[in-house]
PATIMI-275594 format. One line per field, with one value per residue: x, y, z of N, C-alpha, C, O in turn. Coordinates in pm, whole numbers, plus 32768, in hexadecimal, padded with zeros to 4 digits. Layout:
nc1	[X:...]
nc2	[Y:...]
nc3	[Z:...]
cac1	[X:...]
cac2	[Y:...]
cac3	[Z:...]
cc1	[X:...]
cc2	[Y:...]
cc3	[Z:...]
oc1	[X:...]
oc2	[Y:...]
oc3	[Z:...]
END
This chain:
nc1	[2F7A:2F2D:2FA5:3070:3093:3036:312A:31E9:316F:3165:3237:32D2:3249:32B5:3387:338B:3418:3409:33E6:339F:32A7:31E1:319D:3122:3044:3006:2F75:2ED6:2E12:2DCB:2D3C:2C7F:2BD9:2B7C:2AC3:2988:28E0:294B:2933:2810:27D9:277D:27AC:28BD:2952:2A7C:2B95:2CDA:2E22:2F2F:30AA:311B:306E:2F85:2F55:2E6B:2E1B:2E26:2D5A:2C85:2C7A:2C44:2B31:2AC2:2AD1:2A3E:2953:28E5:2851:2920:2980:2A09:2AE4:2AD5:2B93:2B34:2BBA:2B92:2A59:2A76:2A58:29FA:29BE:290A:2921:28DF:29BF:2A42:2B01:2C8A:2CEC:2C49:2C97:2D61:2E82:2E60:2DBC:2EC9:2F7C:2EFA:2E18:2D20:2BDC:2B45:2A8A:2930:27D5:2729:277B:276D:2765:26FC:2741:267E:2652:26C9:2743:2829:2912:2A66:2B83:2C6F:2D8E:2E70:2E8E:2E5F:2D5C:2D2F:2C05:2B6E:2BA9:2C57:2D6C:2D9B:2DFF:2DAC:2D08:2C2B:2B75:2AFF:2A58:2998:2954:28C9:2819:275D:26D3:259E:25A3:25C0:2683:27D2:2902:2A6C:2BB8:2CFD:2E3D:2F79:301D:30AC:304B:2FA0:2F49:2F57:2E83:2D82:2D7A:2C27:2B1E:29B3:2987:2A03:29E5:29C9:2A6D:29E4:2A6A:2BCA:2CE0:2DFE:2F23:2F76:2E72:2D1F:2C45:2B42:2A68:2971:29A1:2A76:29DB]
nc2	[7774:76C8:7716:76C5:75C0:75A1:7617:753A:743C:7479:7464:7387:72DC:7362:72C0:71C6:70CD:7093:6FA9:6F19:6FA0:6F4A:6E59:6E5D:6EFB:6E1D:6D7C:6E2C:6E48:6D44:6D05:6DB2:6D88:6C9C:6CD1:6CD7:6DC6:6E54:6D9D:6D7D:6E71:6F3E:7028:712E:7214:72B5:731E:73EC:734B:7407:743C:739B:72FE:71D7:7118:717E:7176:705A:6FD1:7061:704A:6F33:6F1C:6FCA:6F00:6E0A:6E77:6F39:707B:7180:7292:73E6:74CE:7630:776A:787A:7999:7AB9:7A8A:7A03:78CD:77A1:772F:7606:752F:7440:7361:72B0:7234:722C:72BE:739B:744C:755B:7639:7703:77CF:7810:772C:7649:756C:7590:7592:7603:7773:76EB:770D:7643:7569:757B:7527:74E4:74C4:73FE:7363:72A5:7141:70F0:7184:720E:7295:736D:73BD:742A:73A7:72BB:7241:7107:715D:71D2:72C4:73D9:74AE:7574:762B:7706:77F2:7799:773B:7641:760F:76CF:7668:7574:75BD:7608:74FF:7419:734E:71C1:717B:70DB:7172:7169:7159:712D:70C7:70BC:6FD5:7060:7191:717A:71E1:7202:7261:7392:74F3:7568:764D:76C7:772A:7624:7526:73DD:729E:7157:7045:700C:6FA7:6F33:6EA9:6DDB:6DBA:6D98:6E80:6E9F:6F99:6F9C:6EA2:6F37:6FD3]
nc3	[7E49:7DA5:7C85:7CE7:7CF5:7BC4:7B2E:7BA1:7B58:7A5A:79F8:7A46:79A0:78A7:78D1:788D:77A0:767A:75FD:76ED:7706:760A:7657:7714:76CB:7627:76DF:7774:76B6:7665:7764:7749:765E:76CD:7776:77BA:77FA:76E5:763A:7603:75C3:74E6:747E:74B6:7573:7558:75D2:74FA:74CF:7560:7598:767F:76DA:7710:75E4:74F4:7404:7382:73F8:73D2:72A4:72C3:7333:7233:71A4:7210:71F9:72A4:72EC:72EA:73D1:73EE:7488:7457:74B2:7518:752F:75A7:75D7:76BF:76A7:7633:7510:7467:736E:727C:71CB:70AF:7073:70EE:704E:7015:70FD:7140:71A7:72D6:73DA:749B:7417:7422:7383:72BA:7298:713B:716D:7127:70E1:70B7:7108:7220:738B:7499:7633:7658:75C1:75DD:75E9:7696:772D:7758:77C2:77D3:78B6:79BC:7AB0:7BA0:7C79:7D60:7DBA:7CDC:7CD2:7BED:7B51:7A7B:7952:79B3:793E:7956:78A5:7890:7967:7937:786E:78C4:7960:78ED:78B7:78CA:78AF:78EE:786F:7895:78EF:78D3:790A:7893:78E3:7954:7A3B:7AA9:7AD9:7BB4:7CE0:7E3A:7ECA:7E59:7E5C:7E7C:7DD9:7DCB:7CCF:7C74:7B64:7BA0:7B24:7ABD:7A93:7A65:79B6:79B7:796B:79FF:7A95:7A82:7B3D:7BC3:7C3A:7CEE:7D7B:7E3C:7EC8]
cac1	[2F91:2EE7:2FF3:30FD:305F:3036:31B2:3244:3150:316C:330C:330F:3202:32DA:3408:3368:346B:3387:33BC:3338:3227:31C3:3168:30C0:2FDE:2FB8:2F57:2E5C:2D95:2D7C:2D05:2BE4:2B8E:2B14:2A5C:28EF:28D2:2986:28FF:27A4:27C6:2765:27DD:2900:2987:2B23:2C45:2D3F:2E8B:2FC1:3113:3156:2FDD:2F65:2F40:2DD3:2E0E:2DE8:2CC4:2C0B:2C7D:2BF9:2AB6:2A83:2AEE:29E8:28BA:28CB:2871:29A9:2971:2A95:2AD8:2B36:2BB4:2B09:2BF8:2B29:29FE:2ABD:29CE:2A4E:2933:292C:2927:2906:2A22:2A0A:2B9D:2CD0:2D3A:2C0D:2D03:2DDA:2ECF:2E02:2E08:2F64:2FB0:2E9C:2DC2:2C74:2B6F:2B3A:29DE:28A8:2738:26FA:27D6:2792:273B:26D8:275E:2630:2623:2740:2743:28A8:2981:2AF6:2BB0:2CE9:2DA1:2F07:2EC2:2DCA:2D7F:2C87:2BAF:2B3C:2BE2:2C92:2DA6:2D79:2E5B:2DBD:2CBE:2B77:2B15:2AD5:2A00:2930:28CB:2898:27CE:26B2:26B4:254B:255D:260B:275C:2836:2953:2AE7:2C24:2D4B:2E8C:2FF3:3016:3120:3002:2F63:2F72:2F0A:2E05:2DB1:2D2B:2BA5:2AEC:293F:2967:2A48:29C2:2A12:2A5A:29C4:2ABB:2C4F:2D02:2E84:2F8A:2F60:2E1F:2CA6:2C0F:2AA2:2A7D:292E:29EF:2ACB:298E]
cac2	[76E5:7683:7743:76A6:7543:7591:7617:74A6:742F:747F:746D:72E1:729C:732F:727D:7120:7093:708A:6F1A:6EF2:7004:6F0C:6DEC:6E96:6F2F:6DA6:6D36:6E73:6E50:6CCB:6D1C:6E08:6D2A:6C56:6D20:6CCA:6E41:6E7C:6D35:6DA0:6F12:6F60:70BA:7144:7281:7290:7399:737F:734A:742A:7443:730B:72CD:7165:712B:7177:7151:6FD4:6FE0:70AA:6FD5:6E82:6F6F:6FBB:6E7B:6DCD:6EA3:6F99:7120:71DE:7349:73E5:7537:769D:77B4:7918:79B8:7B19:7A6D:798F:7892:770F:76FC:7576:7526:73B8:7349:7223:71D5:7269:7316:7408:74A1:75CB:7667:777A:780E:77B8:76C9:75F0:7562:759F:757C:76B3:7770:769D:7705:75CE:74DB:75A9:74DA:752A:7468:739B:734D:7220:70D6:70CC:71F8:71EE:7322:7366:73EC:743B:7363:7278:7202:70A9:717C:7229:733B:73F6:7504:7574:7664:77A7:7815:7791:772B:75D0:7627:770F:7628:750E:75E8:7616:7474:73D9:72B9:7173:713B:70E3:71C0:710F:7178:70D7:7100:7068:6FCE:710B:721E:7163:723E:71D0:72DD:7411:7566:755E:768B:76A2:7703:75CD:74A9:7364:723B:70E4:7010:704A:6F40:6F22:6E2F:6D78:6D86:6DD9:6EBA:6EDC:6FF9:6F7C:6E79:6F57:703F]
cac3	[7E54:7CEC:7C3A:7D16:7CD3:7B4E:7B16:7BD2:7AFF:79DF:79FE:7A64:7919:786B:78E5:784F:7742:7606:75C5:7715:76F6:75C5:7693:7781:7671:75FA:7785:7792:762F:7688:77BD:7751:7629:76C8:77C7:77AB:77CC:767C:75CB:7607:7593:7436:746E:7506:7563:7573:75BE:74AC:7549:753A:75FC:76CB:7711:76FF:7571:7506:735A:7341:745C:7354:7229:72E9:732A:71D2:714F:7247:71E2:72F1:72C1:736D:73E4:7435:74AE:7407:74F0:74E8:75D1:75DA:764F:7710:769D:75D2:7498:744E:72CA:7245:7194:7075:7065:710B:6FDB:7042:7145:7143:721B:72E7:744C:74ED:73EC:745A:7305:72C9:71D1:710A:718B:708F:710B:70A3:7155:7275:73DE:7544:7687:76B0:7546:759D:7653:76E8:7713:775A:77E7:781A:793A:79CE:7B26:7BE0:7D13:7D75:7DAF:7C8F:7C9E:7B5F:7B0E:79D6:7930:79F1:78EF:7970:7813:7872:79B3:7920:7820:78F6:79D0:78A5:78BB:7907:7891:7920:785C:7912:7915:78E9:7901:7850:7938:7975:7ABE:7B0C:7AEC:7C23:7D5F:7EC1:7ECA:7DF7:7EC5:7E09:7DF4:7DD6:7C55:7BF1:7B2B:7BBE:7AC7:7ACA:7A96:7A58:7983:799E:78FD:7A42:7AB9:7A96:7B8E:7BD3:7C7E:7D1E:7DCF:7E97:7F37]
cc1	[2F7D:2F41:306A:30FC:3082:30C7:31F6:3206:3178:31FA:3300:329D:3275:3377:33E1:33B1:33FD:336E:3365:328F:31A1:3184:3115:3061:2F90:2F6B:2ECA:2DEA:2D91:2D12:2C60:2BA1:2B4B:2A95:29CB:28AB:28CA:2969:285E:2790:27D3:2791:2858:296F:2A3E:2B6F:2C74:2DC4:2EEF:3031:3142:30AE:2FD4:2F24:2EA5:2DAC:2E02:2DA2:2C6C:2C20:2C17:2B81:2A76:2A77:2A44:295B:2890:28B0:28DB:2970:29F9:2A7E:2B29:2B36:2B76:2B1E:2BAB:2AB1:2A1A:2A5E:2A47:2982:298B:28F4:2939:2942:29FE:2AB4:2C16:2D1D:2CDF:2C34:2D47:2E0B:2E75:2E1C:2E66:2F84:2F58:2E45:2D4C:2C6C:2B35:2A88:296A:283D:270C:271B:27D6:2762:273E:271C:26D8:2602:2668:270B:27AA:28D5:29E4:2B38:2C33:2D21:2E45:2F1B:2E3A:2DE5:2CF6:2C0B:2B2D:2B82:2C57:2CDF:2DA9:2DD8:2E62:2D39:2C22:2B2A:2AB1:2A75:2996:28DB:289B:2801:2722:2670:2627:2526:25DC:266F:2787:28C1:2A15:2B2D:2C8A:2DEA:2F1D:2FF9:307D:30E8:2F9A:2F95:2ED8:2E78:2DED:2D2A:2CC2:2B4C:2A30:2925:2999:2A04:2A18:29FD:2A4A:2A12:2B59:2C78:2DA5:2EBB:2F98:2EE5:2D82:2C5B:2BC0:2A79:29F2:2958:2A45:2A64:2980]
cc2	[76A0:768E:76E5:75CC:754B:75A7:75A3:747E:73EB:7462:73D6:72CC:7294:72E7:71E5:7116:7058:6FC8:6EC3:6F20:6F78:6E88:6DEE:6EBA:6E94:6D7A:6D7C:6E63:6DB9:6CDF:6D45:6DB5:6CCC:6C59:6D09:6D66:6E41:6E1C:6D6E:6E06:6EFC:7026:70D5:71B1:728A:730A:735E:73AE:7396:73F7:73AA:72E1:71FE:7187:70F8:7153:70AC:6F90:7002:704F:6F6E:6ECE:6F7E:6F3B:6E3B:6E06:6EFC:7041:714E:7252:7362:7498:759C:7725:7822:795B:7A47:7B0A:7A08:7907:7807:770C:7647:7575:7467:73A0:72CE:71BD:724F:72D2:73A2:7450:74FE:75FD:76E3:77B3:77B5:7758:764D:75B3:7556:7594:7626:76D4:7773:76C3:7665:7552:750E:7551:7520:74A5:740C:736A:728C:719D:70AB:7170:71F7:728A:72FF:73AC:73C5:73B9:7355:724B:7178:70CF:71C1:729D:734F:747B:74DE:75C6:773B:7805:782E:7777:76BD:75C8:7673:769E:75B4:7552:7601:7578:7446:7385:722B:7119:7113:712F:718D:7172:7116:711E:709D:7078:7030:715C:720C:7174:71F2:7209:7357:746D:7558:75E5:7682:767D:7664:7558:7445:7305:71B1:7076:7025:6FAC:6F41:6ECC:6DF1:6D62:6DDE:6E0D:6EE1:6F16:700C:6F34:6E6C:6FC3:6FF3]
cc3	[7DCC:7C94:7C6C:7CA1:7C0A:7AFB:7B4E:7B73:7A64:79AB:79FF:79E7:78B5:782B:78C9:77A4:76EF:75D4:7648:774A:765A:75F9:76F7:773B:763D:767D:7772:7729:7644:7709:7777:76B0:7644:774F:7789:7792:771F:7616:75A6:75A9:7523:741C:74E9:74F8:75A7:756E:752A:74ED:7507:75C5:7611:7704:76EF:7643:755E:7453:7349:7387:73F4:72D6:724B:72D6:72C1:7195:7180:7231:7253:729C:7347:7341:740D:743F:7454:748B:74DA:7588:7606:7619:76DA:7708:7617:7581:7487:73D3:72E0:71C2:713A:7054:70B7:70A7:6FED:70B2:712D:7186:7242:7379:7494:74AD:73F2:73A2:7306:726A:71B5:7143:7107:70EB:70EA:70DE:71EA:730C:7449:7587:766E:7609:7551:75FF:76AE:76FE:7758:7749:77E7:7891:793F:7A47:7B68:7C5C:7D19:7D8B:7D54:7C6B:7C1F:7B7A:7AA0:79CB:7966:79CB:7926:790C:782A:78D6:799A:78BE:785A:794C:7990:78A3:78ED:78EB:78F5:78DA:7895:78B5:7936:78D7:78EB:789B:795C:79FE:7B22:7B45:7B6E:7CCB:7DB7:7ED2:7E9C:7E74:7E1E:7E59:7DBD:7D3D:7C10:7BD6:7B5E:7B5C:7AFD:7AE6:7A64:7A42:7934:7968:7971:7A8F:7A80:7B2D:7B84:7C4B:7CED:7D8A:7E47:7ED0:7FBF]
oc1	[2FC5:2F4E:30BE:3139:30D8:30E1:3267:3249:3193:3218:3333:32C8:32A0:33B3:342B:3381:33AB:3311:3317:3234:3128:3131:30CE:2FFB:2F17:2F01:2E62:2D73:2D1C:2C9B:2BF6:2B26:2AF1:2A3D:29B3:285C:2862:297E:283F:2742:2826:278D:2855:29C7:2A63:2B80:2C58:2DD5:2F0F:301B:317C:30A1:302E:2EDF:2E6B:2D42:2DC2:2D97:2C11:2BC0:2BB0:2B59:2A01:2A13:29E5:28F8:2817:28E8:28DE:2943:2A49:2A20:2B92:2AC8:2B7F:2AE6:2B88:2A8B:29D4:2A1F:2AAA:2911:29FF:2890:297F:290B:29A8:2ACE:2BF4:2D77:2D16:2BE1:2D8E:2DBB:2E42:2E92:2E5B:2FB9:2F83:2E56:2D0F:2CB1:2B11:2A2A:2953:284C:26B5:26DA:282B:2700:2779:2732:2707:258C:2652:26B1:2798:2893:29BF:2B28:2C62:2CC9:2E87:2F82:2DD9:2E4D:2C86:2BAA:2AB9:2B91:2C9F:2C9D:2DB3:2E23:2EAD:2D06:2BD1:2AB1:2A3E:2A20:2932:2863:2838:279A:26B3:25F7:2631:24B4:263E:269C:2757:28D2:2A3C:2B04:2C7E:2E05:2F08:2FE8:3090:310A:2F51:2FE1:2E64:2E11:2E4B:2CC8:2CE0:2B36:2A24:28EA:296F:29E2:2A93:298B:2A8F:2A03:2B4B:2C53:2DC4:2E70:2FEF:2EE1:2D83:2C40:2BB8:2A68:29F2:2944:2A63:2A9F:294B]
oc2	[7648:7630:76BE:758F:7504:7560:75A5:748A:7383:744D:73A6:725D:7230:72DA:718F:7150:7003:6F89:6E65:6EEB:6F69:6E53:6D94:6E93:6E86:6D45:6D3D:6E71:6DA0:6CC3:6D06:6DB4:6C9C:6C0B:6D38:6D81:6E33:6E3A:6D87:6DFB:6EB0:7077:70A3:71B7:7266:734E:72F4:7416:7380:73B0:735E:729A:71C1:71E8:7094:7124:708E:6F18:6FBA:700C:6F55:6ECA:6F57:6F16:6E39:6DC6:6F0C:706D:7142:7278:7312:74D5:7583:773A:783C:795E:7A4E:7B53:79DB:78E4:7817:76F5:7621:75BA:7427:73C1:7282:714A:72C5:7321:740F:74A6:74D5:760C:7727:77C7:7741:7704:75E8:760B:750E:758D:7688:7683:77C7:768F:7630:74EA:74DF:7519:758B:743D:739D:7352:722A:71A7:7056:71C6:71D4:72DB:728F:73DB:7376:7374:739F:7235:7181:7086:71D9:72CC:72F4:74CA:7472:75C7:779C:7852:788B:7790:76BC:7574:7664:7682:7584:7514:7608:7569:7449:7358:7252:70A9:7128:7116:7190:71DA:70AA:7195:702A:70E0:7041:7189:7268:7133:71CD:71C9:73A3:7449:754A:75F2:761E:761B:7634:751A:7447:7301:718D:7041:7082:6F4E:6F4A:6E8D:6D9E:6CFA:6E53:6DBA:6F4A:6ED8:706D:6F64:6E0F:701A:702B]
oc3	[7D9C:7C46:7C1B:7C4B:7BD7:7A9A:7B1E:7B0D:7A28:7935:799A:79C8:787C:77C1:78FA:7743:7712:75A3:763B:778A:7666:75B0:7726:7774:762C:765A:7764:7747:7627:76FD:7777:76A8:75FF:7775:771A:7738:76E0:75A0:7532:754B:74F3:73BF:7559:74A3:7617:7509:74F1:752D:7492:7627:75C4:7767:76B6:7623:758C:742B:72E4:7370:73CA:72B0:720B:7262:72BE:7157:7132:7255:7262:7237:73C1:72D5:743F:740C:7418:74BE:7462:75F6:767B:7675:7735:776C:75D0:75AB:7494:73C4:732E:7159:7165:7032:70B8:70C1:6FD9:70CF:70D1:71E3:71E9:7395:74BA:74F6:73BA:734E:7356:7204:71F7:7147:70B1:7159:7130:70DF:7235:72DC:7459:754A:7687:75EC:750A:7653:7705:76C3:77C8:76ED:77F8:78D9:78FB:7A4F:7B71:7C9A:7CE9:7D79:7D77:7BFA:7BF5:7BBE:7A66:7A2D:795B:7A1D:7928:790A:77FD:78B6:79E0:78BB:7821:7967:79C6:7892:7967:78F5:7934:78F4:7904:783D:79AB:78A3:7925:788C:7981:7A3D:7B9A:7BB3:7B94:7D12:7DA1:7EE4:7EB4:7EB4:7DA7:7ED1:7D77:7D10:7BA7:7C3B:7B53:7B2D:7B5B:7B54:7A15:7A88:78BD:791E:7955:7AD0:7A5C:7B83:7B44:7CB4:7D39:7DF9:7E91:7F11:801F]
END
């Protein structure tokens, strides 16, 4: 069912006509700017976006600009495991697993989940409830799953990738709130 869900998916994202993929990206980064969440946070951990995803490069700009620390994730597909690195400009990026950009691995810039104050996932498909397809991996559940602190937990999502209800199994991370180009969803709200 997950797979079925993530191939429609992922097909109608990326059937969004880029000029209006562009306005939808302006709708969603107003949106979460001015999220009390995301004003608050002095740290904040971020996907960086490929494909047809919701655009995550001038999220991180405002971020640095504003005096935030961004974490962002690097892939280590043998351990199946996302190391988080803090980044100081987007130029510290490079193309890396699947095309995806990461920050090269620094011991020094290195961060844990519970190091941040926001964190911002991505995902193929949501439901009001929390629930998340992700791309299959389990990267983003495992690391949520070391989480003990009280982030809260967003997803950034075009009002397409929103499905009636997603099948949820015991491991998956549910997200806090989900913030489309037409609405905010607090995922408290709908228990």
């Amino acid at each position: 069912m997950k797979d079925k869900i993530r191939r429609e998916i992922i097909l109608k994202r990326d059937l969004i006509p880029e000029d209006n993929r562009f306005l939808k990206d302006e709708s969603i980064k107003h949106k979460l700017f001015s999220l009390p969440e995301f004003i608050k946070a002095k740290s904040v951990f971020i996907y960086v976006s490929f494909r047809s995803e919701v655009d995550t490069f001038s999220i991180i700009e405002h971020s640095l600009i504003t005096g935030k620390k961004v974490i962002v994730p690097k892939v280590e597909k043998k351990e199946r495991k996302l190391y988080l690195y803090e980044i100081e400009s987007t130029k510290d990026l490079n193309s890396g697993y699947m095309g995806i950009y990461e920050p090269a691995p620094d011991e020094s810039k290195r961060a844990g989940i519970n190091d941040v104050d926001l964190i911002i996932v991505p995902g193929v498909s949501f439901d009001i409830y929390g629930n998340r397809i992700g791309y299959g991996g389990g990267y983003y559940d495992i690391i949520l799953s070391d989480k003990k602190t009280n982030s809260p937990v967003i997803a950034l999502s075009y009002e397409e990738q929103i499905v009636q209800e997603i099948p949820s199994e015991p491991h998956d991370i549910k997200v806090d709130i989900i913030i489309t180009d037409q609405r905010i969803i607090n995922i408290n709200e709908n228990k």
